[in-house]
C-alpha atoms as an extended CHARMM CRD file, in Angstrom:
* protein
*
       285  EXT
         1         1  UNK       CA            184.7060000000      184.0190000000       99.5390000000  PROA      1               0.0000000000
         2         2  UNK       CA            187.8550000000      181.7880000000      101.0950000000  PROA      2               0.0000000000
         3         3  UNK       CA            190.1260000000      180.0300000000       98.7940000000  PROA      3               0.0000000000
         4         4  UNK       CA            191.2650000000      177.0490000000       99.9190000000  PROA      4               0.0000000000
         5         5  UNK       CA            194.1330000000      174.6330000000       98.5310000000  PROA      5               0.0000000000
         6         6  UNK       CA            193.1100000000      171.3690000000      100.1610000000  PROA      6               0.0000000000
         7         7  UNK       CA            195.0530000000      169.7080000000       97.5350000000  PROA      7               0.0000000000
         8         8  UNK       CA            198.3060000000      171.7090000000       97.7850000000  PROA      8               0.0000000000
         9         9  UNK       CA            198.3050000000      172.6760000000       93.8080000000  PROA      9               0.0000000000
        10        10  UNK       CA            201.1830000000      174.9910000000       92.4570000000  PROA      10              0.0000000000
        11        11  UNK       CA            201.4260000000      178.3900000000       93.4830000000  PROA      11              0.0000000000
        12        12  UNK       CA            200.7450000000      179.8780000000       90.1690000000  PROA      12              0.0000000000
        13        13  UNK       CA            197.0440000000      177.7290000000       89.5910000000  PROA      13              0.0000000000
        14        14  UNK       CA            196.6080000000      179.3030000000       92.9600000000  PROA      14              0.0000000000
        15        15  UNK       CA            197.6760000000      182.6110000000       92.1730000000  PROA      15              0.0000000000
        16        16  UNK       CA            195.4140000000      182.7700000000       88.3230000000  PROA      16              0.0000000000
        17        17  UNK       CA            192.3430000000      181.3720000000       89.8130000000  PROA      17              0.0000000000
        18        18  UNK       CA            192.8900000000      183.8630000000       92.6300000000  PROA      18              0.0000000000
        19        19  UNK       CA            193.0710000000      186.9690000000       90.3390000000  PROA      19              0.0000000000
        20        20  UNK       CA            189.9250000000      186.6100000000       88.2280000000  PROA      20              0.0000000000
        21        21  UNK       CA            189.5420000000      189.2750000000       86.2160000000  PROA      21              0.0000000000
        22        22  UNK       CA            185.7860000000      189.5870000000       87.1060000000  PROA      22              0.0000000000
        23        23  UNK       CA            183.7610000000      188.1820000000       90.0370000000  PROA      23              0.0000000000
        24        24  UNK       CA            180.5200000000      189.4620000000       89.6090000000  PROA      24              0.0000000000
        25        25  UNK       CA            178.6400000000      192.7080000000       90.4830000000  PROA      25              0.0000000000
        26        26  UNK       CA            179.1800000000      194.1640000000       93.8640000000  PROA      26              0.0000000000
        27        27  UNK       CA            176.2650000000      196.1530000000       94.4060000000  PROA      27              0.0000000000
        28        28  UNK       CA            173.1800000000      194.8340000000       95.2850000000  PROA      28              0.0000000000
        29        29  UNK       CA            170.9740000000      196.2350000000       92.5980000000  PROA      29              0.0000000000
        30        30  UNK       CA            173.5550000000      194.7550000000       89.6470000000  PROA      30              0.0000000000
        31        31  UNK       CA            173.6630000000      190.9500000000       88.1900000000  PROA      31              0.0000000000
        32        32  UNK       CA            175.3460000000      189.2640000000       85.6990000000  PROA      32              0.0000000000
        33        33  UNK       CA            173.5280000000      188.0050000000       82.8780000000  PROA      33              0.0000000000
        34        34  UNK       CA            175.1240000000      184.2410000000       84.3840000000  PROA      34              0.0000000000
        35        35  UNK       CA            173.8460000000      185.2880000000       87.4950000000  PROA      35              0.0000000000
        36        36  UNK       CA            170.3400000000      186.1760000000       86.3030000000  PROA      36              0.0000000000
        37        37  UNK       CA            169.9520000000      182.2750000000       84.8360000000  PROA      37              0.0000000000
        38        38  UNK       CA            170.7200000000      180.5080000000       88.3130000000  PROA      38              0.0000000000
        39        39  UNK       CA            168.4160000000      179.2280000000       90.7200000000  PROA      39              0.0000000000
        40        40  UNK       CA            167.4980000000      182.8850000000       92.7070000000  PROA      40              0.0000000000
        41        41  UNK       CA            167.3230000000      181.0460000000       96.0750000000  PROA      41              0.0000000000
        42        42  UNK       CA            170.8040000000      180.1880000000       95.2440000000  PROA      42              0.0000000000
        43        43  UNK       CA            172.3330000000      183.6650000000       94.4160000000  PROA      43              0.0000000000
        44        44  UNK       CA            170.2850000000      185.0470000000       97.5370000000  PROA      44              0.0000000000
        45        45  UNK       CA            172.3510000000      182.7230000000       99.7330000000  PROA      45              0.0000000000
        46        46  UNK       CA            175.9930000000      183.2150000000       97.9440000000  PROA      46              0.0000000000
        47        47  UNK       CA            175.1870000000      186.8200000000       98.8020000000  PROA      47              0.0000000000
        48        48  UNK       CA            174.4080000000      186.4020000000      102.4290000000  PROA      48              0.0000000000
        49        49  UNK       CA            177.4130000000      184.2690000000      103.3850000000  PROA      49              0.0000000000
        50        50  UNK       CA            179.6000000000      185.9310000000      100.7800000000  PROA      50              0.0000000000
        51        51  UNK       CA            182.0290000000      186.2140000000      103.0480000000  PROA      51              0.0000000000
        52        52  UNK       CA            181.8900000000      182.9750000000      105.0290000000  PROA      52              0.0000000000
        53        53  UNK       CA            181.8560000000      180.7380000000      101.3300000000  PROA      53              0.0000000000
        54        54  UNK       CA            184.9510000000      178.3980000000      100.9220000000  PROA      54              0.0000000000
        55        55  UNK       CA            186.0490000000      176.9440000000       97.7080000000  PROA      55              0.0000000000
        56        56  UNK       CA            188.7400000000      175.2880000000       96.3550000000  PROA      56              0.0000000000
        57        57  UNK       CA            191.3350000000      176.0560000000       93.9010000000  PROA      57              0.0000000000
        58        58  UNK       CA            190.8540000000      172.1860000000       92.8380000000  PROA      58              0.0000000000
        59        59  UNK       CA            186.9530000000      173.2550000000       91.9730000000  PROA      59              0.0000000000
        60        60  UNK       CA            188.0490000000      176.4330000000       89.9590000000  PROA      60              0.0000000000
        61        61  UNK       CA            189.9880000000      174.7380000000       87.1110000000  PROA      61              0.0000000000
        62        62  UNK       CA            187.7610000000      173.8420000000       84.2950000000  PROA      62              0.0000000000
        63        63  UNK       CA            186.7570000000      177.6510000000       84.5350000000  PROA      63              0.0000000000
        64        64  UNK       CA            190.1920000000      178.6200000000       84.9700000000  PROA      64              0.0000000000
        65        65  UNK       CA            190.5650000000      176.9470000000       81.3900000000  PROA      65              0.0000000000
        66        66  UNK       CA            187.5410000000      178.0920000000       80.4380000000  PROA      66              0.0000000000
        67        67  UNK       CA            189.4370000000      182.1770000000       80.8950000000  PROA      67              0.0000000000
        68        68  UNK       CA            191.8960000000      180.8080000000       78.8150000000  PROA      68              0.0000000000
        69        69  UNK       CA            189.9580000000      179.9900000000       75.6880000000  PROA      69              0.0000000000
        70        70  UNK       CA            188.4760000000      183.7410000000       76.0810000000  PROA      70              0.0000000000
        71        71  UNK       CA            191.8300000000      184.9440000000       76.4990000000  PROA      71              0.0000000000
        72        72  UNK       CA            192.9490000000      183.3960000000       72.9200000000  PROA      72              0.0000000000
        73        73  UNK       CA            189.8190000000      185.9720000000       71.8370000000  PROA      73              0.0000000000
        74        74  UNK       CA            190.7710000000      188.7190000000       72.5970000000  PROA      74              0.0000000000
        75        75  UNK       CA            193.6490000000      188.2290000000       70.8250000000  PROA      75              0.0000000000
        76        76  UNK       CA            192.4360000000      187.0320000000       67.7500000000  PROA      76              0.0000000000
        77        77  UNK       CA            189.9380000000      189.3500000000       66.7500000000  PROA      77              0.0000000000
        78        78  UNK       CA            190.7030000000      192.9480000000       66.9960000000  PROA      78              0.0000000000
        79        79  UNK       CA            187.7310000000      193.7230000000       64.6230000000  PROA      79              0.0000000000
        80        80  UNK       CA            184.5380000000      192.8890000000       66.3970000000  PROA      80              0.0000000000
        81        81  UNK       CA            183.2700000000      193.1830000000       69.8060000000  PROA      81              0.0000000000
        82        82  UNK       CA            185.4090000000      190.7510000000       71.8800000000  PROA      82              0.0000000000
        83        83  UNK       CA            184.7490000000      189.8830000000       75.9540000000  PROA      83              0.0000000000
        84        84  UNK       CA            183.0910000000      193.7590000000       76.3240000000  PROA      84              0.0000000000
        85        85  UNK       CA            180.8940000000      194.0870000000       78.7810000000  PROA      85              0.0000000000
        86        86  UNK       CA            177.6150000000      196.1880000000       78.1190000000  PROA      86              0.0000000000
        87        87  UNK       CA            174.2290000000      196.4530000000       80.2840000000  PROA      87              0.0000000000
        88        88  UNK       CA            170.9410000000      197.6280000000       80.2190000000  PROA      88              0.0000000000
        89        89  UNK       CA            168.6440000000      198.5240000000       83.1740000000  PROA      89              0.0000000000
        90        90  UNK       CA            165.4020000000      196.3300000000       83.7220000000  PROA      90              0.0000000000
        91        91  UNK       CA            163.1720000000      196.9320000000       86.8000000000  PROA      91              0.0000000000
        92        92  UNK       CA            165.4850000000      199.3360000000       88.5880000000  PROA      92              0.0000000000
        93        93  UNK       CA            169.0060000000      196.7260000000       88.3200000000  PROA      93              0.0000000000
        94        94  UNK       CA            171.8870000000      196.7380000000       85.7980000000  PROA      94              0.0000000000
        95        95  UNK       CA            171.6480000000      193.1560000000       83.8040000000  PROA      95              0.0000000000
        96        96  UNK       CA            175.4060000000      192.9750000000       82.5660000000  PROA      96              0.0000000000
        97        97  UNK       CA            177.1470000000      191.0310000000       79.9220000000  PROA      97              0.0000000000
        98        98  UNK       CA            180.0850000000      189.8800000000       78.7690000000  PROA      98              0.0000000000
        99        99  UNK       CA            179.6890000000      188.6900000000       75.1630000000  PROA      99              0.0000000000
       100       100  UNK       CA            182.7700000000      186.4740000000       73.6830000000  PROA      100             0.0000000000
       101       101  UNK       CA            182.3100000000      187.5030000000       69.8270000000  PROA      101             0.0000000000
       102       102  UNK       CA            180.0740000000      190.1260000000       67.8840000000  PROA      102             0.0000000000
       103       103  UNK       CA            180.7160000000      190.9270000000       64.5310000000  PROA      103             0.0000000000
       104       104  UNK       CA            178.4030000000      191.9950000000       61.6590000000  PROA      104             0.0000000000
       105       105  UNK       CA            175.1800000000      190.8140000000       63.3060000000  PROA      105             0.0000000000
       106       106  UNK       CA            176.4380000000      187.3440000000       64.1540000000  PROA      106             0.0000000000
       107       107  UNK       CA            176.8600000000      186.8580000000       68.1350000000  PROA      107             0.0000000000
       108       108  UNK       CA            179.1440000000      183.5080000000       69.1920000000  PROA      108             0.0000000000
       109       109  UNK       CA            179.6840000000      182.2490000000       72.5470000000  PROA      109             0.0000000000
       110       110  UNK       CA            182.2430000000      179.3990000000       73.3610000000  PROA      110             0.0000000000
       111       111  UNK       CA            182.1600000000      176.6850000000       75.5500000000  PROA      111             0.0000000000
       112       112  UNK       CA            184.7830000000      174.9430000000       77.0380000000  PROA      112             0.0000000000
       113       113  UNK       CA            183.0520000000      172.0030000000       77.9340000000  PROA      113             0.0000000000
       114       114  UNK       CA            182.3090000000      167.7800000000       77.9520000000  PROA      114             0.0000000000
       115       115  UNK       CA            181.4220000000      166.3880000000       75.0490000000  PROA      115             0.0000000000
       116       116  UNK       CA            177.8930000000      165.0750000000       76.5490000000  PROA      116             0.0000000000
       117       117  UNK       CA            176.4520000000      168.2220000000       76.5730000000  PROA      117             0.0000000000
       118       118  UNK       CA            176.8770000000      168.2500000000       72.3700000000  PROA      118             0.0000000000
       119       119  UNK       CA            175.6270000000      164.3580000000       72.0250000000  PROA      119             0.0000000000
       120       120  UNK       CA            171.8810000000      165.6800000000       71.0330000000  PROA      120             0.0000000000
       121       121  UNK       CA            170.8360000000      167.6250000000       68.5270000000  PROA      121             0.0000000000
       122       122  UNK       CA            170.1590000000      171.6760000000       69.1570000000  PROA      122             0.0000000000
       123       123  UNK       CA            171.4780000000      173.5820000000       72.2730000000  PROA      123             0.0000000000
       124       124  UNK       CA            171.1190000000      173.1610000000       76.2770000000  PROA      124             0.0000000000
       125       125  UNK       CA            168.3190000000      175.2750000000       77.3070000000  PROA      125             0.0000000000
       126       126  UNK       CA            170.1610000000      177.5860000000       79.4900000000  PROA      126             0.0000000000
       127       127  UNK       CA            172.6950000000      178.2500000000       76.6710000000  PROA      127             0.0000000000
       128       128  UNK       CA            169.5790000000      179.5270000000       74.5980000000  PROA      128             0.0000000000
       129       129  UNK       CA            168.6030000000      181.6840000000       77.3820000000  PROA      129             0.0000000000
       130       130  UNK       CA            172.3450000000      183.1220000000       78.1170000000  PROA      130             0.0000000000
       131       131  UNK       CA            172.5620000000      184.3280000000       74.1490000000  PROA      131             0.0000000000
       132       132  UNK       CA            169.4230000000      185.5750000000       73.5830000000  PROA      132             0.0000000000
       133       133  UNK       CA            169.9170000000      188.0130000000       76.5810000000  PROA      133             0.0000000000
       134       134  UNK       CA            172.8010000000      188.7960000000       75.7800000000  PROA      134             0.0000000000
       135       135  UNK       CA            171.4980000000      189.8820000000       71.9380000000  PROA      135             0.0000000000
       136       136  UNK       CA            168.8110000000      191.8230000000       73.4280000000  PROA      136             0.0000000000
       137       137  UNK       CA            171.9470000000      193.7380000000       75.7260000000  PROA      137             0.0000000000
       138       138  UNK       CA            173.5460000000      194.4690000000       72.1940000000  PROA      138             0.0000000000
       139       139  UNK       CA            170.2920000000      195.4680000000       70.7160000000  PROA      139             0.0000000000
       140       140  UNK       CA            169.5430000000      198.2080000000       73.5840000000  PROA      140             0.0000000000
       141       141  UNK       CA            173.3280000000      199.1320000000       72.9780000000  PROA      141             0.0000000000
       142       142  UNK       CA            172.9110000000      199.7320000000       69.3770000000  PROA      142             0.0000000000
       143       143  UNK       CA            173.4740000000      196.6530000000       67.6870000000  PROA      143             0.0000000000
       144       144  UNK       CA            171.7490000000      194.2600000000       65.6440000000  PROA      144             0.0000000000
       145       145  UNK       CA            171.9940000000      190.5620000000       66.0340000000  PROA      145             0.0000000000
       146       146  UNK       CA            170.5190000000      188.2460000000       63.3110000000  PROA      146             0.0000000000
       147       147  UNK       CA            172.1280000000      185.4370000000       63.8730000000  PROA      147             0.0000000000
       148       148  UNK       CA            173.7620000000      183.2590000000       67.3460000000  PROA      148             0.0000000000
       149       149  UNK       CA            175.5510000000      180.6210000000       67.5750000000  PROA      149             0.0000000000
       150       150  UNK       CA            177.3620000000      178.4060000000       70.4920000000  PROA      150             0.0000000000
       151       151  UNK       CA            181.2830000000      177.2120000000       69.4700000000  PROA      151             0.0000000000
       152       152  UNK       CA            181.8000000000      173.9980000000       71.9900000000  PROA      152             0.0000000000
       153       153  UNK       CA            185.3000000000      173.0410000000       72.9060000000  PROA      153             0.0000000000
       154       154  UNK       CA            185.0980000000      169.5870000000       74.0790000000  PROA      154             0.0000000000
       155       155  UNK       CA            187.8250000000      168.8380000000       76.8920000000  PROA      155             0.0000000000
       156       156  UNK       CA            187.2250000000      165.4840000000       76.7100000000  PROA      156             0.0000000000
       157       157  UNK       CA            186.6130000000      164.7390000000       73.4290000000  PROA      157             0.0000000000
       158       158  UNK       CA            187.7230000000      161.2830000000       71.9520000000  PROA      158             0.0000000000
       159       159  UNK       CA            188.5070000000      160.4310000000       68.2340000000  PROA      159             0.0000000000
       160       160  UNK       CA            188.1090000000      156.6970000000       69.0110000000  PROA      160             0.0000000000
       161       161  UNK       CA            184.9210000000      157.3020000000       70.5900000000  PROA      161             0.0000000000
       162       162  UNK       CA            183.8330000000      159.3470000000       67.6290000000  PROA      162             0.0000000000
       163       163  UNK       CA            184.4270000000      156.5770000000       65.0500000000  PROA      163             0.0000000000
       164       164  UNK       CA            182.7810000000      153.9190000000       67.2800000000  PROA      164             0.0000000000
       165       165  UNK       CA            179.4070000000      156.1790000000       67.9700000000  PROA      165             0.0000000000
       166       166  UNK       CA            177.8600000000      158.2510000000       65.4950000000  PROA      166             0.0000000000
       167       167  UNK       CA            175.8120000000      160.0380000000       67.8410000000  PROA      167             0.0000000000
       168       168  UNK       CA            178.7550000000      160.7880000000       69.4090000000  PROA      168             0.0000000000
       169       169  UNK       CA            180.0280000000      164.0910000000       68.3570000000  PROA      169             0.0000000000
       170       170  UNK       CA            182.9760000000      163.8490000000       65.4330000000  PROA      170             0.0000000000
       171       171  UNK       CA            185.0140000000      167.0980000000       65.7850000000  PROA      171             0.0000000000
       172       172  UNK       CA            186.1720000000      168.5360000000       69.0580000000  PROA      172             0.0000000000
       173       173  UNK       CA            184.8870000000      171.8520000000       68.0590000000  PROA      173             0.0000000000
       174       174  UNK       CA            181.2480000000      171.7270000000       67.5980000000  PROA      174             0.0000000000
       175       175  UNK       CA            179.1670000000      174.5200000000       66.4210000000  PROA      175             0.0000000000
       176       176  UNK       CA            175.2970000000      175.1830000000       66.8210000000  PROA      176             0.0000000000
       177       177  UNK       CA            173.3630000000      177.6500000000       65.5670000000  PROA      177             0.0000000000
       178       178  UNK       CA            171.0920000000      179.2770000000       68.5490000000  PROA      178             0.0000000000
       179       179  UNK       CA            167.3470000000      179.9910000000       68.0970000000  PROA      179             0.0000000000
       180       180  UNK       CA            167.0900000000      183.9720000000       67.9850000000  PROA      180             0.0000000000
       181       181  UNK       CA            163.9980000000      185.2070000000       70.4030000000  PROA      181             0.0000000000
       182       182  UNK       CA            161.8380000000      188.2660000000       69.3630000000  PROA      182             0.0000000000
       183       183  UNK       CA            162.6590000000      191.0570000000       71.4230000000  PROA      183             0.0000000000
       184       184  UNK       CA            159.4910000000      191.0760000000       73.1660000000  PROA      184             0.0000000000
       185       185  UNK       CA            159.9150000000      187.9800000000       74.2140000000  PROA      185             0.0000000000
       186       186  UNK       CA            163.4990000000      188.4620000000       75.8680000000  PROA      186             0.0000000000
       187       187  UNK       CA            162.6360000000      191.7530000000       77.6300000000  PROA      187             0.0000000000
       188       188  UNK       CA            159.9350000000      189.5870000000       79.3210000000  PROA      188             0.0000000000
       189       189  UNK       CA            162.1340000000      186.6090000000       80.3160000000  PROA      189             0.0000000000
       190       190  UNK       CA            164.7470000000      189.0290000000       81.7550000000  PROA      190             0.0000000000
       191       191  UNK       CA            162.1450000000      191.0280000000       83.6670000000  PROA      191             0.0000000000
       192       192  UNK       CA            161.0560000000      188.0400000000       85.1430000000  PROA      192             0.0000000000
       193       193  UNK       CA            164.3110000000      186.8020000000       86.1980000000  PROA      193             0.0000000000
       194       194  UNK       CA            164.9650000000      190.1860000000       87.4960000000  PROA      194             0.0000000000
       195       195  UNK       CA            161.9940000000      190.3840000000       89.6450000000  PROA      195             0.0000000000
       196       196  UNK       CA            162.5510000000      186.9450000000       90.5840000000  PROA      196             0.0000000000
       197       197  UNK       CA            166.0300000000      187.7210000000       92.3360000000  PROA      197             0.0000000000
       198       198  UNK       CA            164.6880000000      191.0310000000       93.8110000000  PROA      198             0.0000000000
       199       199  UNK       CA            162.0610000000      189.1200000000       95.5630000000  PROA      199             0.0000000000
       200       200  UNK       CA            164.7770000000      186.7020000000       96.9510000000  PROA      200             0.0000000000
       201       201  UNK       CA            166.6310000000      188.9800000000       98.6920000000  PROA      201             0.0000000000
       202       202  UNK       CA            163.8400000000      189.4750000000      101.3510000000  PROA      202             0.0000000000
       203       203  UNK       CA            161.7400000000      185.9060000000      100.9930000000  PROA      203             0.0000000000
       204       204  UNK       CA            163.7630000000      182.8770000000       99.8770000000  PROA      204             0.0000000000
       205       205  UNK       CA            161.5820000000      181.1030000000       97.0630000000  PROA      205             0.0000000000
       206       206  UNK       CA            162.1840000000      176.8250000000       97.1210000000  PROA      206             0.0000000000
       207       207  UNK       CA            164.7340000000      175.8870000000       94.0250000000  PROA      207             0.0000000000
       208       208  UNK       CA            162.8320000000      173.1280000000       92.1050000000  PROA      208             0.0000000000
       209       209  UNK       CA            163.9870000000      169.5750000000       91.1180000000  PROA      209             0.0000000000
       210       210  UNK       CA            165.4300000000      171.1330000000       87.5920000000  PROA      210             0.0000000000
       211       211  UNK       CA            167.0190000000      173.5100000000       89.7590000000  PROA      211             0.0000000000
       212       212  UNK       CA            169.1510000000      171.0320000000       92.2360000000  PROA      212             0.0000000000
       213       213  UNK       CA            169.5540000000      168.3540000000       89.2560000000  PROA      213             0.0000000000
       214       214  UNK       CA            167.3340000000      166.1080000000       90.5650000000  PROA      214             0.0000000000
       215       215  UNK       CA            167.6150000000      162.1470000000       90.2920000000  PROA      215             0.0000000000
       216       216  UNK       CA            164.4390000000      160.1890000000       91.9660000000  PROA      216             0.0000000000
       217       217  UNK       CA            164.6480000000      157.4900000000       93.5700000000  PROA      217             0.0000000000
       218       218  UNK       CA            165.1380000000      153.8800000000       91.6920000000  PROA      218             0.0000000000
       219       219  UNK       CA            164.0300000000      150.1600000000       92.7280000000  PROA      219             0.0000000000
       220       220  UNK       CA            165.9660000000      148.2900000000       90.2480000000  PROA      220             0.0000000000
       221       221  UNK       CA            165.1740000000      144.6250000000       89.8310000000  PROA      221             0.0000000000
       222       222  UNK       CA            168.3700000000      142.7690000000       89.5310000000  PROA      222             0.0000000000
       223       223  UNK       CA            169.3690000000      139.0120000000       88.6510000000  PROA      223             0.0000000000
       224       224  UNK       CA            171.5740000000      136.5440000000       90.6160000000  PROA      224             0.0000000000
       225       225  UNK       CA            174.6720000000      136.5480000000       89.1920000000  PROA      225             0.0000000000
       226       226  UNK       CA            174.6130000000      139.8530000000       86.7960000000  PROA      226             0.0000000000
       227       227  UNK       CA            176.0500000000      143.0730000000       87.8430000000  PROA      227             0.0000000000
       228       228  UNK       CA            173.3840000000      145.2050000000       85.4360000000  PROA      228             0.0000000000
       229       229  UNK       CA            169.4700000000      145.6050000000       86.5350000000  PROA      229             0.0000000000
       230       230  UNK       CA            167.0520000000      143.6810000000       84.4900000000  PROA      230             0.0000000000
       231       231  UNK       CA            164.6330000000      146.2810000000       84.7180000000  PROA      231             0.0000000000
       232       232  UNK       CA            164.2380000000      150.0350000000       86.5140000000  PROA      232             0.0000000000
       233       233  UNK       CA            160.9970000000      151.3380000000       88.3150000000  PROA      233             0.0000000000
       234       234  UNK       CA            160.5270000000      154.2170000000       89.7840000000  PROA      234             0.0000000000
       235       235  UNK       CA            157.7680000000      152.3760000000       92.3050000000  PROA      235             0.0000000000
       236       236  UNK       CA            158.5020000000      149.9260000000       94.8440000000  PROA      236             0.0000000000
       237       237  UNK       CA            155.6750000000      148.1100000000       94.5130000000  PROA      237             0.0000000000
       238       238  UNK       CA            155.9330000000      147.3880000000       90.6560000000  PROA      238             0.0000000000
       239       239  UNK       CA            159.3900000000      146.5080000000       91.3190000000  PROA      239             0.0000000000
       240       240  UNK       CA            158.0710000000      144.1740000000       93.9790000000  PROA      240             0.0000000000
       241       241  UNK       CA            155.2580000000      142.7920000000       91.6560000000  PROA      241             0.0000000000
       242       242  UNK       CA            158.0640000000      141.8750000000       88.7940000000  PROA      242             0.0000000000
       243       243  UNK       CA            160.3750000000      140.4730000000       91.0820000000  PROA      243             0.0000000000
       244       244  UNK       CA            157.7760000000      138.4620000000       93.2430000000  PROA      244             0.0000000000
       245       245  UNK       CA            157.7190000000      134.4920000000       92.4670000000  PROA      245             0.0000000000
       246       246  UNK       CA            161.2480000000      134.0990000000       90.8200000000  PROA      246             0.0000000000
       247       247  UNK       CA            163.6580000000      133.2670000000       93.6220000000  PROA      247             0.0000000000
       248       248  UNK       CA            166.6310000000      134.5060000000       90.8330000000  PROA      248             0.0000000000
       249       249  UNK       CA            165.0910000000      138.3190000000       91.2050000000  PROA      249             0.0000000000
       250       250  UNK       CA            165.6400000000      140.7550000000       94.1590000000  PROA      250             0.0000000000
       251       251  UNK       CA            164.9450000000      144.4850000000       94.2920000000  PROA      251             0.0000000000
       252       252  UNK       CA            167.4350000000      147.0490000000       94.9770000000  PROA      252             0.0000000000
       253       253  UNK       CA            167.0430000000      150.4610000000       96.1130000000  PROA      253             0.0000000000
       254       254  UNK       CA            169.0660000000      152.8300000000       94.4340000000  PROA      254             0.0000000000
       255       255  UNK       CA            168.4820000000      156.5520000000       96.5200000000  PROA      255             0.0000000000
       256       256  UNK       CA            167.5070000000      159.4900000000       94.6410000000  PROA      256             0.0000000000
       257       257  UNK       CA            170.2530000000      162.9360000000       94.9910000000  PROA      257             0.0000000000
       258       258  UNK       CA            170.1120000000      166.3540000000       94.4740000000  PROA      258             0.0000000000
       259       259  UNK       CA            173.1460000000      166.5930000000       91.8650000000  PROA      259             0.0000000000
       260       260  UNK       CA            174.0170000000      170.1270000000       92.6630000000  PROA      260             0.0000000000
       261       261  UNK       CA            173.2690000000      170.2690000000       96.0460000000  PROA      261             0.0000000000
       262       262  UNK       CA            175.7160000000      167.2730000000       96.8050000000  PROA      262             0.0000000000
       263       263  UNK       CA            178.5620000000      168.4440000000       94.5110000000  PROA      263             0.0000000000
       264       264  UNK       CA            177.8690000000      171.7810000000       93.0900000000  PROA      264             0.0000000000
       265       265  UNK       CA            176.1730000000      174.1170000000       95.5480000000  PROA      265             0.0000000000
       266       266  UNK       CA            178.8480000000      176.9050000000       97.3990000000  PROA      266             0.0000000000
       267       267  UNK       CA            176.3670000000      177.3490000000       99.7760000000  PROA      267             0.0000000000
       268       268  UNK       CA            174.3380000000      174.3710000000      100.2000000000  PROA      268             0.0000000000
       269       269  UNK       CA            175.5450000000      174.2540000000      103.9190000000  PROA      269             0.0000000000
       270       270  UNK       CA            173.6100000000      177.4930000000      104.3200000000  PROA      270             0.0000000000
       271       271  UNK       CA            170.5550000000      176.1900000000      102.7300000000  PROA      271             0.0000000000
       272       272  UNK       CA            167.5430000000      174.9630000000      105.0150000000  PROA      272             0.0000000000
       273       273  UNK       CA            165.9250000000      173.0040000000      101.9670000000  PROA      273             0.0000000000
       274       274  UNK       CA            169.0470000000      170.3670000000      101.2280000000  PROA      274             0.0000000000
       275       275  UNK       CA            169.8510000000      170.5750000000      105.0330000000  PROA      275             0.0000000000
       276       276  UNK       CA            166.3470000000      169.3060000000      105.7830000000  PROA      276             0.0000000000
       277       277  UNK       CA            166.6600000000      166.1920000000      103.0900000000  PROA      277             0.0000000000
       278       278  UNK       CA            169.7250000000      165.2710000000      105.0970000000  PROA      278             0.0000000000
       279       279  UNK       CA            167.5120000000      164.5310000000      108.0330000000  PROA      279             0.0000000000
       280       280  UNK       CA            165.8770000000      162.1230000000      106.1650000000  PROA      280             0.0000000000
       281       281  UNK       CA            166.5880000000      158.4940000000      105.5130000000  PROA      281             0.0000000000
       282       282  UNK       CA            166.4330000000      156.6930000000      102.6480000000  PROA      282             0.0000000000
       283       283  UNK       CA            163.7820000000      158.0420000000       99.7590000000  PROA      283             0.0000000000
       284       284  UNK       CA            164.6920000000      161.9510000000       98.8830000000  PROA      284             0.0000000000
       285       285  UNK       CA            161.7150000000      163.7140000000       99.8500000000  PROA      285             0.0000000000
C-alpha cells in the first residue's frame, strides 16, 4: 500500500500511522480475525492490488487513536492477557487474534468510536461476531471465557446532548455485555468465513447491499416553501400518486449510494461491481 499526505499533516502523524505495529497476515493462507468479518470480495481485491492501494494519512487517524487507547492497555494491566495475539487453524488457514483484555473468564474489547453506534440497545452485529471468535481462539488456546463484553469510547460524545436525549447515550464510556455463542456454533461461523475467503481468491463472489452500506433510492414528496419532505417513498409512482392534484407538492429524487463503496472502499477502483453502477444514471441498480 502507498501512503499519501494529500493534506500535508505533521511529520510525526505521518511517521505513527506509518509504523503500525501490525498490518495484517502476509501469507496467503493466514487472516485476521478483522479480516475474516469483511466482505471476502473485498479482502480478495486489497490482496491483488496490495501494492498499487493508496491511502491517506488523513483516512488513518481515528484508527491511529484507536492504537492509542490499546496502548493505555497494555500498560494498565500487567495481570491478564492484554493485546496478545493467539490463533487456531480452521480449514487449512491460521484465524489470528488480537484480544484487548482477558482476565478470569471475562473477555473485553474497546471501541474507540461515535456515539451512534451505542444509541440502541445491545451490540452491532459485527461486534458480536468479532468477540465470540475471538473467545472460541482463547478456548482452543486453553482458556475459558464466560463472560464478553464491548467498552465504547465515544469520540464524539456530548454532555449537552446527553441531558437533552435520553436515548442518547449518558456517559462517554459505555459498556455492553456481548451474547456468548456455544462453541459449536462459532467453529461453524468461522469455517464458513474461512471457506468463504478461500473461494475468493480464485472466483470473486458479489458483496451484497449490507456489505457496501447500501441506501436505495428515495422520491421524497416535498412542499413549496419547506426545506423538509412531507413524506418518503421508496416508489415513484406512489410518490407521484400523493403528490398528483395539489399544485403545492412536487417529487424529488433523492439517488440511492453504496456508503462504502463511495467513501470507504481502498479498492473500489479495482472493483468491476461499483465500477459498473458508475455507468449508470440516476437509480442505483
Amino acid at each position: 500500500m502507498k501512503l499519501t499526505n494529500n493534506l500535508s499533516l505533521p511529520q510525526p502523524i505521518v511517521d505513527a500511522v506509518r509504523n503500525d505495529s501490525y498490518d495484517g497476515p502476509k501469507d496467503a493462507k493466514s487472516i485476521s480475525v478483522t479480516t475474516l468479518l469483511k466482505p471476502a470480495r473485498i479482502v480478495a481485491l486489497e490482496r491483488k492490488h496490495a501494492d498499487e492501494i493508496e491511502e491517506d494519512v488523513s483516512d488513518r487517524i481515528f484508527s491511529l487513536c484507536g492504537q492509542v487507547v490499546h496502548g493505555i492497555l497494555e500498560r494498565a494491566d500487567k495481570t491478564g492477557i492484554a493485546e496478545r495475539r493467539l490463533s487456531i487453524e480452521v480449514e487449512g488457514w491460521k484465524v489470528s487474534g488480537q484480544m484487548d483484555r482477558y482476565l478470569d473468564g471475562l473477555l473485553q474489547d474497546y471501541k474507540f468510536v461515535t456515539a451512534y453506534k451505542f444509541k440502541d440497545a445491545g451490540v452491532p452485529e459485527e461486534y458480536e461476531q468479532q468477540l465470540n471468535v475471538y473467545a472460541e481462539i482463547l478456548r482452543q488456546n486453553g482458556h475459558t471465557v464466560t463472560r464478553m463484553q464491548i467498552v465504547g469510547i465515544l469520540r464524539d460524545w456530548s454532555k449537552m446532548e446527553a441531558r437533552r436525549d435520553p436515548a442518547y447515550p449518558q456517559t462517554q464510556i459505555v459498556i455492553r455485555d456481548v451474547p456468548l455463542w456455544p462453541s459449536e456454533a462459532v467453529q461453524k461461523f468461522i469455517r464458513e468465513r474461512v471457506i468463504l475467503h478461500k473461494q475468493a481468491q480464485t472466483f470473486l463472489p458479489t458483496c451484497s447491499d449490507d456489505d457496501v452500506w447500501a441506501r436505495p433510492n428515495i422520491y421524497a414528496v416535498m412542499k413549496k416553501g419547506k426545506e423538509r419532505a412531507v413524506k418518503l417513498y421508496g416508489s415513484k409512482t406512489e410518490a407521484d400518486t400523493h403528490a398528483d392534484g395539489d399544485a403545492s407538492l412536487s417529487v424529488e429524487f433523492r439517488p440511492g449510494q453504496r456508503i462504502r463503496c463511495e467513501n470507504y472502499c481502498s479498492v473500489s477502483q479495482f472493483c468491476t461491481q461499483y465500477q459498473q453502477t458508475l455507468n449508470k444514471n440516476g437509480e442505483v441498480a
